[in-house]
Kinemage of the C-alpha trace (Angstrom):
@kinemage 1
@onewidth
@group {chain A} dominant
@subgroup {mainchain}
@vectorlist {calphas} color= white
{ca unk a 1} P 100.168 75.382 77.839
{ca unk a 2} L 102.893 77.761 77.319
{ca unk a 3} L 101.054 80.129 76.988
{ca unk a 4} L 98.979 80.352 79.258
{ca unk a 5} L 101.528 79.611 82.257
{ca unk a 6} L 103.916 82.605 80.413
{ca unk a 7} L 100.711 84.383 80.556
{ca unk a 8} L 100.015 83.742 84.168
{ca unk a 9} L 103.440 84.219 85.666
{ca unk a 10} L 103.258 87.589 84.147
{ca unk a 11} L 100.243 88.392 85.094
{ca unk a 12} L 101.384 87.387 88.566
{ca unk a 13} L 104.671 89.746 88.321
{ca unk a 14} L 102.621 92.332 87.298
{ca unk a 15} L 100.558 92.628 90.510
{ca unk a 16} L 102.953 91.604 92.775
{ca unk a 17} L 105.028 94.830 91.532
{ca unk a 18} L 102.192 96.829 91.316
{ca unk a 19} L 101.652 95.639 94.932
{ca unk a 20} L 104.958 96.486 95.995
{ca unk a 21} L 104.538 100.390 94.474
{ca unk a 22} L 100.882 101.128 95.957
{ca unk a 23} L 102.326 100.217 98.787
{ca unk a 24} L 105.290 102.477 98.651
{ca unk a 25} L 102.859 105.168 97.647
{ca unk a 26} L 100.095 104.942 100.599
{ca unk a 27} L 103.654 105.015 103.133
{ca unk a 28} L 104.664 108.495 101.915
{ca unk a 29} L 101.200 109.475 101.991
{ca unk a 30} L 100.700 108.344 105.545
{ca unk a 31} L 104.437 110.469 106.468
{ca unk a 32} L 102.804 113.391 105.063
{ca unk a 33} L 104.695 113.121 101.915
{ca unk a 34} L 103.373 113.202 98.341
{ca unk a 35} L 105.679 111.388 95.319
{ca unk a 36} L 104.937 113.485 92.869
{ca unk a 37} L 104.970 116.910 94.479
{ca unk a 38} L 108.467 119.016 94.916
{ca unk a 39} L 109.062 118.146 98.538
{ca unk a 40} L 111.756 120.517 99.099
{ca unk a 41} L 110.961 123.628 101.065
{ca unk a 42} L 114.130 126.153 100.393
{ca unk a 43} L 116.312 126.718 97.061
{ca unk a 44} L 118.979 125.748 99.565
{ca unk a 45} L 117.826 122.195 99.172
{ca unk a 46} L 115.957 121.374 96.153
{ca unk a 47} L 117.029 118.792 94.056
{ca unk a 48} L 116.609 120.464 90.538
{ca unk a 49} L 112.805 119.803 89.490
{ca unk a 50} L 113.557 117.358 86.738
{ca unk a 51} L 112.270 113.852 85.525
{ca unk a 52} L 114.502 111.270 86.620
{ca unk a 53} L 116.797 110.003 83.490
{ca unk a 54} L 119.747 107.070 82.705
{ca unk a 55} L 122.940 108.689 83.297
{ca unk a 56} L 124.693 106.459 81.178
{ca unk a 57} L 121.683 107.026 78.447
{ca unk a 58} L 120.427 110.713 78.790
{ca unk a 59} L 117.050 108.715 78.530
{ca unk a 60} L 114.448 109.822 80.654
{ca unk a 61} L 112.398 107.224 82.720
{ca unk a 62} L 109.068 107.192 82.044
{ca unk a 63} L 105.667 105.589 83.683
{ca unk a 64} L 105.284 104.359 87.007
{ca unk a 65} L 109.158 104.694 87.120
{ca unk a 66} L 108.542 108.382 87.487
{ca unk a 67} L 106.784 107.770 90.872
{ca unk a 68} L 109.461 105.140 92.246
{ca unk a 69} L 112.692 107.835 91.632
{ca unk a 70} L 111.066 110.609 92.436
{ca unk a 71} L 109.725 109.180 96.116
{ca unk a 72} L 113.130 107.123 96.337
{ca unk a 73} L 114.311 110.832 96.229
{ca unk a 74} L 112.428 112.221 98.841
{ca unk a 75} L 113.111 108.895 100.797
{ca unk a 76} L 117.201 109.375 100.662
{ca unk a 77} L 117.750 112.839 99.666
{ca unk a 78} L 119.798 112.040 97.115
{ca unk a 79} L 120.700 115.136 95.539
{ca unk a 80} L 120.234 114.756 91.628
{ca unk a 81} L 118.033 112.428 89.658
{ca unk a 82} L 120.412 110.884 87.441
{ca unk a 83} L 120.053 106.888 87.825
{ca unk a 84} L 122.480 104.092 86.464
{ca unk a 85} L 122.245 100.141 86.676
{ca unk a 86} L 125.268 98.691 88.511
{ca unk a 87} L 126.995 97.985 85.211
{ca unk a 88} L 126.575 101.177 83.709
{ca unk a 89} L 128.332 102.637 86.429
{ca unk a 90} L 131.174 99.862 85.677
{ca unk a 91} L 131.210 100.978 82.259
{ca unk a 92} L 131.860 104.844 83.045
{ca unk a 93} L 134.775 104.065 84.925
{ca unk a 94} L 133.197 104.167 88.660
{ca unk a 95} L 131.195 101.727 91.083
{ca unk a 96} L 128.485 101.665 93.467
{ca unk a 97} L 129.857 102.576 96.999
{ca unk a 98} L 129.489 99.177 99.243
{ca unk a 99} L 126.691 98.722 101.267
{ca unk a 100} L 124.332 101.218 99.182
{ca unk a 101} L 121.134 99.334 98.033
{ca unk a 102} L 119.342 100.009 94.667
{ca unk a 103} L 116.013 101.122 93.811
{ca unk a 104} L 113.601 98.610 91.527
{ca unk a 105} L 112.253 100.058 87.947
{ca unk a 106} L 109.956 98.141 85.597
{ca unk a 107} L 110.608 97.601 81.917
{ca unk a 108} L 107.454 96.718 80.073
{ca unk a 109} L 106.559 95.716 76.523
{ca unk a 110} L 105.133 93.353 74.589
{ca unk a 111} L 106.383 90.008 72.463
{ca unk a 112} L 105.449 87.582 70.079
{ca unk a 113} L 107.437 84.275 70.048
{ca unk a 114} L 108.142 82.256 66.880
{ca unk a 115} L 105.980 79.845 67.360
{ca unk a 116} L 103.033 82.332 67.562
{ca unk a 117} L 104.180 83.747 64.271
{ca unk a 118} L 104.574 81.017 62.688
{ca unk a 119} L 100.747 79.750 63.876
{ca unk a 120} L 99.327 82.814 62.779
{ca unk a 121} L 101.128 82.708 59.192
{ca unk a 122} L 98.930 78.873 58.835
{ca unk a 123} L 96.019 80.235 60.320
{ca unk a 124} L 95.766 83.451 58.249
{ca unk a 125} L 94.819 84.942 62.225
{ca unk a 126} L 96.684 88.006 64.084
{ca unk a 127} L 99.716 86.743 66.118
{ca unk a 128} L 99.194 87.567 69.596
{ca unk a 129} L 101.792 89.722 71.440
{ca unk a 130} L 102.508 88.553 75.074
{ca unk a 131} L 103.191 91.305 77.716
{ca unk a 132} L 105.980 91.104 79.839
{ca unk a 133} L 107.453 92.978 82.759
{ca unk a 134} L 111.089 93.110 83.896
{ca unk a 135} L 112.782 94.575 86.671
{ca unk a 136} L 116.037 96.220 87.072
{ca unk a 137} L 118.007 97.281 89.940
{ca unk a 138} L 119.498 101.119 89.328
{ca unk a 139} L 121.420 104.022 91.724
{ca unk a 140} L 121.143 107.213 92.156
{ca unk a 141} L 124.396 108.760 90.802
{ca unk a 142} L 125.293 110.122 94.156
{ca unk a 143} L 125.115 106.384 95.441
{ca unk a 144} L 128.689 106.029 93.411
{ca unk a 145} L 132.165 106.470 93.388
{ca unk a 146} L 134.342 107.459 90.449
{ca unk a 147} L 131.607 108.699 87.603
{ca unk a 148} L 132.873 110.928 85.122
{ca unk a 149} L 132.470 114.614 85.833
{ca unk a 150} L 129.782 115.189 83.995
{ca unk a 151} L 127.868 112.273 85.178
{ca unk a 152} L 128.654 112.072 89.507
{ca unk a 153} L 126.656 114.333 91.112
{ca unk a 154} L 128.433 117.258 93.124
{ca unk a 155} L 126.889 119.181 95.903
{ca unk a 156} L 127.926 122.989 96.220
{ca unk a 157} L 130.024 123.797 99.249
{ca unk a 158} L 128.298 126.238 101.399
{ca unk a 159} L 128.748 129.297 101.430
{ca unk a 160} L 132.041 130.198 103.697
{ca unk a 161} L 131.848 131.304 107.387
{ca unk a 162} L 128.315 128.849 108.056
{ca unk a 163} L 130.304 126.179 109.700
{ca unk a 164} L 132.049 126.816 112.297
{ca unk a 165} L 135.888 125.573 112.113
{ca unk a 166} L 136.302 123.472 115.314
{ca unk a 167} L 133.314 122.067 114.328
{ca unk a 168} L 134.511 121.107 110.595
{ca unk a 169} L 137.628 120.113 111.661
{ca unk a 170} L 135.962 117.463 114.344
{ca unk a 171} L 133.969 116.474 111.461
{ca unk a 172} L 137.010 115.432 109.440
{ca unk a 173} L 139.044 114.135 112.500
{ca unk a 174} L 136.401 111.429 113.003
{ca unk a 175} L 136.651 109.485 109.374
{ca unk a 176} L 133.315 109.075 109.135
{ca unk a 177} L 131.869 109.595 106.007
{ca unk a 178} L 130.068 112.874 106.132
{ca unk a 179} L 128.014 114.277 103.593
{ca unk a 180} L 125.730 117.253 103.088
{ca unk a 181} L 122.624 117.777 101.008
{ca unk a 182} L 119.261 116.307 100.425
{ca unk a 183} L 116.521 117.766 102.961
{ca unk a 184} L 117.021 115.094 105.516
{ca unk a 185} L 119.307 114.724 108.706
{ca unk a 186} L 120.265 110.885 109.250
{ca unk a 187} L 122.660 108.109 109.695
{ca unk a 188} L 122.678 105.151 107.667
{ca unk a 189} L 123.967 102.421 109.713
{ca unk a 190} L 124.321 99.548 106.646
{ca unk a 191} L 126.425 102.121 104.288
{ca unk a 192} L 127.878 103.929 107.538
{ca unk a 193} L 127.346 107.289 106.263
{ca unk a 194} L 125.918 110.453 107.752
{ca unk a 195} L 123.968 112.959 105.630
{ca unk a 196} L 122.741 116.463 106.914
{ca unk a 197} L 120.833 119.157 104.737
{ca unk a 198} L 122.954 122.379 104.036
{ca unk a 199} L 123.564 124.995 106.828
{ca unk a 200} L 121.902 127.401 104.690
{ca unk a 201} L 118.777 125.716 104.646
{ca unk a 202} L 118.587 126.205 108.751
{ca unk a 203} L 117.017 129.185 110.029
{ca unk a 204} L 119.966 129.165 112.710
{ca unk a 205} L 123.693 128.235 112.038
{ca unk a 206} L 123.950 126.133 115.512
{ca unk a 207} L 120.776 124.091 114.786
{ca unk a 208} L 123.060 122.325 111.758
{ca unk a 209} L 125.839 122.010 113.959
{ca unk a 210} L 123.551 120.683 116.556
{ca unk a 211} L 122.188 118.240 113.695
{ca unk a 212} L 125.401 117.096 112.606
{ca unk a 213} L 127.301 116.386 115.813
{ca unk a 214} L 123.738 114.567 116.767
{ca unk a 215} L 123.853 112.337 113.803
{ca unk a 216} L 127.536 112.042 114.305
{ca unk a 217} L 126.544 110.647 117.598
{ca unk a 218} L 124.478 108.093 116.076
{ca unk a 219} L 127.972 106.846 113.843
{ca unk a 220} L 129.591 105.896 116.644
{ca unk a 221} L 127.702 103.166 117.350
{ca unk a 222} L 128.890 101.268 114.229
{ca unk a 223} L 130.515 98.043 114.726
{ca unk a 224} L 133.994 99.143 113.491
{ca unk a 225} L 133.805 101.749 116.243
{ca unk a 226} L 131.642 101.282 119.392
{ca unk a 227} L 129.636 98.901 118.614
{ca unk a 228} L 126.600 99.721 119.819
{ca unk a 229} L 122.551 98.029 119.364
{ca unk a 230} L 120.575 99.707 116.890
{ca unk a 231} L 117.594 97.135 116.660
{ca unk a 232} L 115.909 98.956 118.959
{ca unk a 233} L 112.380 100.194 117.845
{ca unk a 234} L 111.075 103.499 118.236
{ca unk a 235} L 109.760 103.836 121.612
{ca unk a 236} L 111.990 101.182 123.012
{ca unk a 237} L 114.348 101.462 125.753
{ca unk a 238} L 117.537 100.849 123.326
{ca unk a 239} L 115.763 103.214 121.131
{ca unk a 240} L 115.805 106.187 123.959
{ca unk a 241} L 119.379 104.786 125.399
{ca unk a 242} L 120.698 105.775 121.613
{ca unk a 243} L 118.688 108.364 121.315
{ca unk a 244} L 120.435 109.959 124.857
{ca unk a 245} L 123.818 109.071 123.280
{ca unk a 246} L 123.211 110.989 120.291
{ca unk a 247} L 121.987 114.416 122.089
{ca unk a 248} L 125.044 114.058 124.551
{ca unk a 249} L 127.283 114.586 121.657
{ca unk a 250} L 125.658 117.288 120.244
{ca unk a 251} L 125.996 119.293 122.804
{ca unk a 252} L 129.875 119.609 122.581
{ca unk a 253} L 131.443 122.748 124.234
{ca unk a 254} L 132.838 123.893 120.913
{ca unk a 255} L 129.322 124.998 119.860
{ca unk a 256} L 128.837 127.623 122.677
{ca unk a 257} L 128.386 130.900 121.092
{ca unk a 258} L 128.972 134.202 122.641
């Protein structure tokens, strides 16, 4: 009997996860995205081409776990592929940021309790090895605070002159955490962070200026500042009422060029 409910509620794990990443899979698909292709368009932006690996290990992930860190990636535009459990990053000396969630990797393998052992030593017969399948929570590197150099992931400034000074200095005057890199422009309303590709990777300096004052737009909105609803779907009136917010701020006056 314990066998075969082990064997079941494994079994049942099992497809339930693989549910959960053919799932994942088909949505990228349907954006236009592929998981296991480079997604990133300009050297400006790439995330080095690399399999993921345990920052805390060196070990690279392997399997299916390839797939899941490489779209949750392309999903976030995290910047580096170096992943760490929540303790891990304890044990370096840092900690996740609040509010960041985790992405899910499988551990599988097989076992063979005692009891099986010791059957198949009075039977003469093979022991059979039960499969298992664990999950564990992990973070992107640049999802944490406080990693050792080597370990927290850095993005390059860019290169001097591409943002304009008022602009930066807006940027900073707000207290908003502001960060650049990846290949996607969004705010994250849970973490209450903004993210913005590089200005390099825009064909025109004012279109990341535009970008960032736009996203900036959407941060104001946070409870701790304006307060705003964001459970507006897309399409919706509060969606569009936002949306208007978010272009009237990008249009500041210290963004007309000459």
């Amino acid at each position: 009997m314990f066998r075969t409910d082990r064997n079941a509620r494994s079994g049942s794990d099992r497809t339930s996860l693989y549910d959960d990443i053919t799932s994942k899979i088909i949505t990228e698909l349907e954006a236009g995205r592929f998981p296991w292709v480079q997604p990133w368009g300009a050297a400006s932006t790439q995330t080095p081409l690399a399999m993921p690996r345990n920052a805390a290990t060196g070990r690279q992930y392997s399997g299916i776990n390839v797939l899941i860190l490489w779209g949750a990636v392309i999903q976030h535009g995290f910047p580096g592929q170096s992943w760490l459990t929540f303790r891990q990053a304890l044990s370096l000396g840092g900690n996740v940021r609040r509010g960041e969630r985790g992405t899910t990797v499988v551990y599988a393998d097989r076992f063979t309790p005692e009891d099986e052992k010791r059957r198949a030593r009075e039977t003469g017969e093979d022991a059979a090895a039960i499969p298992f399948l664990k999950r564990f929570t992990v973070f992107n590197a640049a999802q944490c605070d406080g990693l050792p150099e080597d370990v927290a992931v850095v993005t390059p400034p860019p290169p001097p002159g591409l943002i304009e000074p008022r602009v930066e200095a807006l940027i900073r005057a707000t207290g908003i955490d502001f960060r650049i890199g990846g290949d996607r422009a969004f705010y994250a309303p849970a973490p209450d962070y903004v993210q913005v590709p590089p200005p390099q990777a825009y064909f025109e300096p004012i279109n990341w200026h535009r970008t960032a004052l736009h996203e900036l737009g959407h941060a104001t909105g946070h409870p701790s500042r304006l307060n705003r609803d964001f459970s507006g779907a897309f399409g919706s009136k509060k969606y569009a009422f936002e949306e208007l917010i978010a272009l009237s701020g990008q249009s500041a006056p210290c963004l007309t060029h000459h």
